[in-house]
C-alpha atoms as a printed R data frame, in Angstrom:
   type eleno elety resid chain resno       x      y       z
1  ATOM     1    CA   UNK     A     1  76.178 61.405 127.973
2  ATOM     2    CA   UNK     A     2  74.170 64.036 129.404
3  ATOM     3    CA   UNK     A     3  75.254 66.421 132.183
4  ATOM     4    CA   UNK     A     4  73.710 65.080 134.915
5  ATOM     5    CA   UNK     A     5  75.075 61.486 133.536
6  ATOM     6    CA   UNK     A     6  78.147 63.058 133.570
7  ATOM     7    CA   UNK     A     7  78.316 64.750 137.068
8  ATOM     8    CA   UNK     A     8  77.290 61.009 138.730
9  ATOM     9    CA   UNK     A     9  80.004 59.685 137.134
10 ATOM    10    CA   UNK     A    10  82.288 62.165 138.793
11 ATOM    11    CA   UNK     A    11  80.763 62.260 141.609
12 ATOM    12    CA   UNK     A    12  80.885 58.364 142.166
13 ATOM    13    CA   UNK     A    13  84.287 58.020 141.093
14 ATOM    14    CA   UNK     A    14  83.483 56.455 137.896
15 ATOM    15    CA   UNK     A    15  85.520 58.992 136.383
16 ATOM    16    CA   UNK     A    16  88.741 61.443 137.643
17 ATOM    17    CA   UNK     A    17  88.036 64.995 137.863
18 ATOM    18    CA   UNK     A    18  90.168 65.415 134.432
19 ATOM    19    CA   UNK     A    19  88.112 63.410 132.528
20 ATOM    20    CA   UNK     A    20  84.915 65.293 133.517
21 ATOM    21    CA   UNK     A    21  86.341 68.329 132.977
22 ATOM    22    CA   UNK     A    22  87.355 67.266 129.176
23 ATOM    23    CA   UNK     A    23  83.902 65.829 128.839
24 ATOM    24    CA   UNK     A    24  82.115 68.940 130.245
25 ATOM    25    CA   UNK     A    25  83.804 71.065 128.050
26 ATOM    26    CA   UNK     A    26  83.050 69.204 124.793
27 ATOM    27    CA   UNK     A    27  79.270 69.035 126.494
28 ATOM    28    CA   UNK     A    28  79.278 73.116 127.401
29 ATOM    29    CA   UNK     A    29  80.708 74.061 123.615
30 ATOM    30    CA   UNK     A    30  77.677 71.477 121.629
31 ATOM    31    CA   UNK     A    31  75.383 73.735 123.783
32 ATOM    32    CA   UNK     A    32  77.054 77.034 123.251
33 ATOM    33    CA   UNK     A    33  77.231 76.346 119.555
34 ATOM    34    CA   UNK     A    34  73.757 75.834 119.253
35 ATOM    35    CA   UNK     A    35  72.154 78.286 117.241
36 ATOM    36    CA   UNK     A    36  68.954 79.894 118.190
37 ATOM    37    CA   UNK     A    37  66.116 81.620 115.821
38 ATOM    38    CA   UNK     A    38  65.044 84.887 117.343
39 ATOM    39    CA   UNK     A    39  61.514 83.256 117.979
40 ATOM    40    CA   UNK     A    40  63.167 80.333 120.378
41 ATOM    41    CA   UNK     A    41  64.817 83.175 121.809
42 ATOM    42    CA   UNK     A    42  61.900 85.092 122.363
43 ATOM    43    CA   UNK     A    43  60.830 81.579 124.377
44 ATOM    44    CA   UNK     A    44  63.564 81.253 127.034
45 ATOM    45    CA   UNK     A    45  61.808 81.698 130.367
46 ATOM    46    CA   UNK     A    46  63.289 82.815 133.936
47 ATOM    47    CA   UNK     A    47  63.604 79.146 134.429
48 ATOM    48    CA   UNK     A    48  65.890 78.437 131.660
49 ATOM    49    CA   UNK     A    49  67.926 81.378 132.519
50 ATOM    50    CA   UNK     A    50  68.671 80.291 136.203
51 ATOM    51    CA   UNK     A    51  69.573 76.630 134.953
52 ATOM    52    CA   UNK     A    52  71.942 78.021 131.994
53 ATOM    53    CA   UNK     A    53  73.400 80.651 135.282
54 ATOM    54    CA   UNK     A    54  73.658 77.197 137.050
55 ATOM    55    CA   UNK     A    55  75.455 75.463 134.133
56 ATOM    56    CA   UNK     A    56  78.013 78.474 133.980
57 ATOM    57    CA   UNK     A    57  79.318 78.432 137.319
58 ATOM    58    CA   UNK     A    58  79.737 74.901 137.078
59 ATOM    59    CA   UNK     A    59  82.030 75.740 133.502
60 ATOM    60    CA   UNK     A    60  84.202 78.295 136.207
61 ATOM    61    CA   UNK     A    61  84.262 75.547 138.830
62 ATOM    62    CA   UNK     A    62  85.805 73.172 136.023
63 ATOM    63    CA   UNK     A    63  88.152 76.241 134.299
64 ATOM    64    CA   UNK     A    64  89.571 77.252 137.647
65 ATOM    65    CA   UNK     A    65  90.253 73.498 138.690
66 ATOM    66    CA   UNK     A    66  94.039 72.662 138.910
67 ATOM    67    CA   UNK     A    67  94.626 68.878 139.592
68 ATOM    68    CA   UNK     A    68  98.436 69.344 140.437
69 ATOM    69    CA   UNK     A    69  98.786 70.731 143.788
70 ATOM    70    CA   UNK     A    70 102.631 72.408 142.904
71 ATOM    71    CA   UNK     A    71 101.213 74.246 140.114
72 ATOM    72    CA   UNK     A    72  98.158 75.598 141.893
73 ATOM    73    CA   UNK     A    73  97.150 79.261 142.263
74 ATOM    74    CA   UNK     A    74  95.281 80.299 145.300
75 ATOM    75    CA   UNK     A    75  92.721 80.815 143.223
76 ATOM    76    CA   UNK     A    76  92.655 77.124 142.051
77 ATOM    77    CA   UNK     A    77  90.589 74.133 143.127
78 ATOM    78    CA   UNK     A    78  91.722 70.433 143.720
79 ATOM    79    CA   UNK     A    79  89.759 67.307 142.489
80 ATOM    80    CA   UNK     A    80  88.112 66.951 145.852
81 ATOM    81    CA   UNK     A    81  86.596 70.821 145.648
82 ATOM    82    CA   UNK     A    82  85.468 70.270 142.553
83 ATOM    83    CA   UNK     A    83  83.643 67.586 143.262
84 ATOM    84    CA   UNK     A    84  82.281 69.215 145.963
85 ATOM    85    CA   UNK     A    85  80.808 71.978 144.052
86 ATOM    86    CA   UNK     A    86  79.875 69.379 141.408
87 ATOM    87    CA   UNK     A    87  77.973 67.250 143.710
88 ATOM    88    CA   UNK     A    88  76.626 71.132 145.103
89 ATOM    89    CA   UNK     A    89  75.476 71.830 141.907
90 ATOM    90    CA   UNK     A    90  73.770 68.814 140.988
91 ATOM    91    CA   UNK     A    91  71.454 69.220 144.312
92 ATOM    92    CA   UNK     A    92  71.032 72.164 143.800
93 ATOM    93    CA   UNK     A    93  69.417 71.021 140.121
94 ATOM    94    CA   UNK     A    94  67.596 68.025 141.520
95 ATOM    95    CA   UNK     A    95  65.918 70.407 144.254
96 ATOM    96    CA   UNK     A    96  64.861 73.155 142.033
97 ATOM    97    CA   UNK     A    97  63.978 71.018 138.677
98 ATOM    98    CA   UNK     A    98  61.992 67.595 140.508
């Protein structure tokens, strides 16, 4: 499942905000595992770097979400903020990447 699979999901209830937060983990640390040759890395653009800045926010959306409200920080987010930023986010890819 990609990301943007992924975020629908959420977004259309298909799934709680726990399960896209496991999923979007396992997603985020594929990705971050990834290894890159110093010539691919000589080949990320300003484009790439914006989306990946994109991506990350979205991985602090998802680490500061707390789903009971009792145990919740002021800091925290419920379900429904995530999905707002989720759903956010995902415009805000759609608009910039057609």
């Amino acid at each position: 499942v990609s990301k943007f699979k992924l975020m629908e999901k959420f977004i259309n209830g298909i799934i709680d905000a726990q399960k896209f937060e496991e999923k979007f983990y396992k997603i985020w640390t594929l990705n971050c595992d990834k290894e890159y040759d110093s010539e691919e890395i000589l080949k990320i653009d300003h484009e790439t770097l914006i989306f990946s800045a994109i991506i990350s926010r979205l991985f602090t959306d998802c680490d500061v979400f707390e789903p009971d409200p009792s145990l919740r920080e002021d800091y925290e987010i419920s379900e429904v903020e995530l999905k707002n930023r989720v759903k956010k986010t995902l415009l805000e890819i759609k608009d910039r990447y057609p």
